[in-house]
Each structure stands twice: as structure tokens, then as C-alpha cells.
N, C-alpha and C positions, 0 to 999 in steps of 0.2 A: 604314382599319379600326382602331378602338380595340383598343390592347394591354390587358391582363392583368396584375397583379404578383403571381409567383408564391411562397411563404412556403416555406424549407425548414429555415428555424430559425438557425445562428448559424457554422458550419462551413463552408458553399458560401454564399455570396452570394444574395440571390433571383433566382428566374431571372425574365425575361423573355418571353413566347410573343410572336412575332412572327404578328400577326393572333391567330387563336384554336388553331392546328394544328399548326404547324411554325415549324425556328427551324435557319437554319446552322449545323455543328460548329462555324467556325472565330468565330461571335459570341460561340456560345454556353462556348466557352473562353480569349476575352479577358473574356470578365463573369467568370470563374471565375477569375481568374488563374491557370491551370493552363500552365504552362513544360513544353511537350515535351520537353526539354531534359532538364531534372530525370529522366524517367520511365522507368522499367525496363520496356524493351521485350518484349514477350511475342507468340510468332509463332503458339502454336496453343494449345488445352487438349489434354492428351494422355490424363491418367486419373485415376480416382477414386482414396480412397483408405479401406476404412473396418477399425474394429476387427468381428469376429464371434466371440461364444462357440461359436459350434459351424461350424470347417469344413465340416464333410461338410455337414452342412445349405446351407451359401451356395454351396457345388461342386456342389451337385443343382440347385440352383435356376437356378444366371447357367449352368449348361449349359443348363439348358432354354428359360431366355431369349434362347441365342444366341449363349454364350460356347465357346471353346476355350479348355483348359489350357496356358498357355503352361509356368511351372515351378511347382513343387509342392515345397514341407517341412512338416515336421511343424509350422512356427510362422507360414506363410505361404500365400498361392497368390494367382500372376497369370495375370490372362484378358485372352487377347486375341480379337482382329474379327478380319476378313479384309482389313483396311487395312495401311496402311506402321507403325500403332503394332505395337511389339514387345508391348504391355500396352496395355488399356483400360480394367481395374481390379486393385487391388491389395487383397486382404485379409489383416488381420492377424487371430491369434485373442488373443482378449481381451475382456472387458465390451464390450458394445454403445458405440461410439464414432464420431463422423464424423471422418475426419483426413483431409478437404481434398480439395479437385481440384488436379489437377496441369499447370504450364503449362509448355510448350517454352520459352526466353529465347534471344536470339540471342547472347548471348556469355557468355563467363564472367566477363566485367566485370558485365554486369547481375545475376550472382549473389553478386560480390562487395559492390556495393552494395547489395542486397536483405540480404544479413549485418549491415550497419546501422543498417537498422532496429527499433524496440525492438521486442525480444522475440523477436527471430530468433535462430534455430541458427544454430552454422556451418557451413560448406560442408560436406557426406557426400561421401563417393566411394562409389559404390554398387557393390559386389563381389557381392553375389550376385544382383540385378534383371537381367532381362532387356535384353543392351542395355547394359549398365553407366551410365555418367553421373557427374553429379556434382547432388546436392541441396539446395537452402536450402530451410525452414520457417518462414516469418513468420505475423505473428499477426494481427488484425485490431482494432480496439478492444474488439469485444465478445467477444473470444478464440477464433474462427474459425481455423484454420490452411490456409493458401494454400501449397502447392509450387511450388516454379519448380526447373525439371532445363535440365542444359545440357549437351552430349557425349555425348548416350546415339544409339547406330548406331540408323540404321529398319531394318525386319525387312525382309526381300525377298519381296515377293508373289507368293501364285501364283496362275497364271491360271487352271488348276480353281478356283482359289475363287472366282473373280470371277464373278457370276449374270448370267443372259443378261439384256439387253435386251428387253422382248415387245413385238411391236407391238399397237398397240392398234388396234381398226377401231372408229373413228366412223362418223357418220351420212352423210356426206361422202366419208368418204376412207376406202379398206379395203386397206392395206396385207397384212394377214394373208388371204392363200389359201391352200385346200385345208392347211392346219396347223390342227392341233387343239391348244386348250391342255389341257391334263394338268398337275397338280401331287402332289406328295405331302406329305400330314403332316409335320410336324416345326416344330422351334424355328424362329423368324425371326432369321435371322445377322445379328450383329451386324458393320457394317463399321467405324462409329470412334465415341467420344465425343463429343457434339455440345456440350454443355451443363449447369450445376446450377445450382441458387437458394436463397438462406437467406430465413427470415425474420428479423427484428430490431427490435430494441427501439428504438436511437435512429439512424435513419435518416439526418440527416444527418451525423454524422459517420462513419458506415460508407459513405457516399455518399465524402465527403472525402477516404477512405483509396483506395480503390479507385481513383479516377479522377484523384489526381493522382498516386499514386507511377507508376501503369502505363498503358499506354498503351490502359486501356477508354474508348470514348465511347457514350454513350448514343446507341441507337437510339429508342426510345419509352419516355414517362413515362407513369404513369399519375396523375393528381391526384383532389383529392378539395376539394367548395367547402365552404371556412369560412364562420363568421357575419359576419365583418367585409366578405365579396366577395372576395377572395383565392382564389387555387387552392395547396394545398398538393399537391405529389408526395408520392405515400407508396408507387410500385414504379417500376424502373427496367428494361429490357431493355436490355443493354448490349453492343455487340462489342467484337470487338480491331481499333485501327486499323491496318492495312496500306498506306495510303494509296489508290491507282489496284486494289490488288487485290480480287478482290468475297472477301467472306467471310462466315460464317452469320450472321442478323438478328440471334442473340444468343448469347453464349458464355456471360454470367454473367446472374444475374437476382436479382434484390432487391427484399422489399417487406417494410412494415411492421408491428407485429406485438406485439401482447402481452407472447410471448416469444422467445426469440433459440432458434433451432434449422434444422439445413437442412431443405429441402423435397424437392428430389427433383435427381435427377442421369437425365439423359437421354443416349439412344443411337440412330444412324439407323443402319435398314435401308434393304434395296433399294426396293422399291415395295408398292403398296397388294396384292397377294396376299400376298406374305412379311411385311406385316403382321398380314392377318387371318389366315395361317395360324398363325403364333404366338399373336395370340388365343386360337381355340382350341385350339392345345394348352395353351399355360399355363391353360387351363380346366381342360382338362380331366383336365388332373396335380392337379390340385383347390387352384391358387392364389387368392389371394384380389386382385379385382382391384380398383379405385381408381375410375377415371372414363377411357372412354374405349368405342368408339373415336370423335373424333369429330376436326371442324377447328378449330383456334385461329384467331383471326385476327389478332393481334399476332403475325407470324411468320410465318403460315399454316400452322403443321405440321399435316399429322393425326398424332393423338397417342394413346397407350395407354398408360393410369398401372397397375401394380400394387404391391400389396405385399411387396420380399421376405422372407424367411424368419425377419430380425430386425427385421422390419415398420421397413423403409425403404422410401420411395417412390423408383420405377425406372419411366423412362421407354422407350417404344417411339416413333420416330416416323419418316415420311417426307416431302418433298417441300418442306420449308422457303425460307423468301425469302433472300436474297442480298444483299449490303450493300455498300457502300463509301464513301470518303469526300467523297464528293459525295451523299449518302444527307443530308436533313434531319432533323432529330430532329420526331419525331411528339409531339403532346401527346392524351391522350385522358383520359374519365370513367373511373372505377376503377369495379367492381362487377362481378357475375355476368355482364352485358349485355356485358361487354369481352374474356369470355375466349374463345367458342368459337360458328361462327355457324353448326352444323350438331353433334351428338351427343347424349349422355344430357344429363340435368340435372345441373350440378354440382351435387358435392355441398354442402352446405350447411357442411364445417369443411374446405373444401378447402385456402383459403388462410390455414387460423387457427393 
């Protein structure tokens, strides 16, 4: 089968698709010369991070989508899930601002190298975050800022919080007798941060930073055909490599873009009722919603976009695919046709 030569400009190498579809981690990072070696290991994303002019507004709203008050000041508030995160978002007050997703690192060596890099803070000790730790802030080419936290305790969970399992009775197989489901109203609880994505201006070299300082590898590209017969990529879904452990289809996500701004940061719940019950209640608190509910298929999530309060996009989703290093990188066409194979019609500036 005739290969493809794919164009992503002057930063990553061109990549190669092996056949038209797929292409191994381990080829497709000796083309890259990316040295694991080099790369500041990163073991999970833990939490958002944004400026808000108006507290009370963003604390009415991530309650309703699902948050609890972890601690509260007059210049801060962190929410957390019902996972091992002690925090799944952190808001500051101040002008509308995005400051980053925040990722777990396994040592304080990889935050001491992450201080290295240009345009990084130095280390924080974090005294009054839930959890304490210790924080580096690096920057991206297009001046995006990335957390990496290292020493912060996990919260200890509790098992009230944890949602039942429901059986489901198929057509086949009818596990649930004589039980009646019953639910009631309310927010859809949030268990942990799954995900965010920027858009960007100059793609490859926001590719270049990302995947070689830390240990993300692309799951699926999405390209687009040039005049000359070439495939350029112009979005990436990318995990964190763990080796042999499976982890979600994509932690960061990247495509490109007019302008440099993030797109949305996501959160999973339990299953598909405690997502549609959040539906509508955030209805009918009279939020204004995005695009959803429907299936992705890069990923598979079912998903539920709205707006929050200082019109950021905030993700709902369940049931996501699973990764790991034995996982080949996917190659697909970009377009409306690539993002969802069952919900509304996207919208038409969904990705602009």
C-alpha cells in the first residue's frame, strides 16, 4: 500500500502514515527525534485553572454543573469531584483569563527541570491550595500556560459519594428484576477532569513543544489535503504515555486556528442518566448550552458543551475510549464529518 507524505511545516519533521490510517508510537518518535529521556514526565491532568470577574457567578454555576466547594477566600475558590483530586478546578477573581490545565509530574526533579524552560516560574509551594504541593508555570510559544504540581496529598474518598452502578437489561440479558429505576433532579457530579484544548495559530511549533518536552503522544491526527497531494495535520488528540497502563484516548487536544485561544476543558461523570440529568437541569437554571448531547467518535465520548458564566466552554462527558502504548496513532480527514456520529448538528464556529 502507497504511503502519504504528511506536511506540518518546519518544527516536527513530516510525518509519514503508514498505509493511509495508522502509524506506531515507537516509528512515529524515532521520525520525530523525540528522546524520552529528555521529557518531563507527567502522570495525570488534575485541574483547570481560570481568572473570573465575578466569583459568585462561577460558584452558582460549577455547583450546578456538578462541583463541590472544596475551600473558598475572598480572592479564590477550588472545586472539587468526587475522585482522589483534592481540586478539579481552581478559580481566581480577576478579568476574564485562562491560566492553564494542571498536570500531576512524578517527581520534583521533573519540576525542577520544567523551571528551565524559557519563560517558566519558579517552583511555588502552595500554602493555602487544597492538598498543598509544590507548582511550576511554563509557557508555550504562543504564551498558553501549562501547571505541573508535584507533592500535593489526594483527598480520601468517600463511599457515599461514589454512584451506584445500574444494571442495564438488554434485549438478551435482564440482569435488573423486580427493581425499578428512580432518579432525581439535580447537577450531574462531577468525578475528575478528563481533558482541554486550545486552538492555535502556528501549529507546528505548539506540536514541537508539547510532545517533546513531556511525555504526550498523539492518539489521532486529524489532516487536511493540500494542492500539491500532501496531507497536512492541523488537530492533534493526544494522551499521556504511561506505558503498559491503559489511560483516557486524550488528555490535551490541539487544532488549528485563526486565532490562539482555548476551547474548552472537560469533565466525566458517571453514566448516561447523570448526564442527561445535568442536561436538564443546567437548562433549566437557564444556561446557555453549546452543542451536545451527542457521541464523538474520535474518542467516543458522549458529550455536553455549555457556556459558563464568563462564556467558557465546559465539557460534560461519559464513557470515553482507553489508550495505551501499544494503541497506533490514527490518521483521519478533519471536518464536521470527523467530530460526532450521532447528536445535534455542530455548530458551524464550533472549532473557529
Amino acid at each position: 500500500m502507497a504511503t502519504q507524505t504528511r506536511n506540518q511545516g518546519t518544527a516536527v519533521p513530516d510525518l509519514i502514515a503508514v498505509g493511509h490510517q495508522q502509524e506506531d508510537v515507537e516509528t512515529w518518535r524515532a521520525r520525530n527525534n523525540i528522546n524520552i529521556a529528555d521529557q518531563i514526565k507527567l502522570v495525570k491532568i488534575a485541574h483547570m485553572r481560570y481568572q473570573h470577574p465575578d466569583l459568585e457567578e462561577i460558584e452558582k454555576f460549577l455547583g450546578d454543573f456538578g462541583m463541590t466547594i472544596a475551600k473558598k477566600t475572598d480572592e479564590e475558590v477550588w472545586f472539587r469531584g468526587y475522585g482522589p483530586d483534592q481540586y478539579v478546578y481552581h478559580a481566581v477573581k480577576g478579568p476574564k483569563k485562562f491560566l492553564g490545565g494542571t498536570f500531576l509530574v512524578e517527581s520534583y526533579e521533573d519540576l525542577e527541570r520544567a523551571a528551565k524552560l524559557p519563560g517558566s516560574s519558579e517552583i511555588e509551594k502552595l500554602v493555602n491550595a487544597p492538598g498543598g504541593g509544590f507548582l511550576v508555570v511554563v509557557h508555550d510559544p504562543e504564551g498558553f500556560p501549562m501547571n505541573l504540581i508535584y507533592g500535593q496529598e489526594e483527598r480520601e474518598e468517600s463511599v457515599d459519594e461514589q454512584p451506584k452502578k445500574l444494571p442495564y437489561n438488554f434485549e438478551n440479558e435482564k440482569p435488573r428484576v423486580r427493581e425499578f429505576l428512580r432518579f432525581k433532579p439535580g447537577p450531574a457530579a462531577v468525578h475528575k477532569l478528563g481533558h482541554y484544548g486550545l486552538c492555535v495559530q502556528d501549529f507546528s511549533s505548539e506540536l514541537d513543544f508539547y510532545l517533546k518536552n513531556f511525555n504526550l503522544v498523539p492518539t489521532d491526527f486529524l489532516y487536511v489535503d493540500e494542492p500539491d497531494g500532501r496531507k497536512k495535520d492541523v488537530a492533534i488528540f493526544a494522551h499521556i504515555d504511561r506505558g503498559d497502563d491503559y489511560v483516557d484516548h486524550h488528555t490535551f487536544f490541539m487544532s488549528t486556528n485563526k486565532t490562539s485561544h482555548v476551547h474548552h476543558c472537560s469533565f466525566e461523570v458517571h453514566d448516561y442518566d447523570t448526564q442527561m440529568l445535568g442536561h436538564q437541569w443546567l437548562g433549566e437554571k437557564g444556561y446557555e448550552p453549546v452543542w451536545g448531547v451527542g457521541r464523538h467518535i474520535l474518542g467516543s465520548q458522549i458529550f455536553d458543551y455549555w457556556w459558563d458564566t464568563a462564556h467558557n466552554m465546559i465539557e460534560h462527558y461519559i464513557d470515553g475510549d482507553v489508550v495505551n502504548r501499544k494503541t497506533p496513532i490514527g490518521y483521519s480527514p478533519a471536518g464536521d464529518e470527523s467530530l460526532a456520529v450521532w447528536g445535534p448538528e455542530v455548530p458551524s464556529w464550533f472549532l473557529h
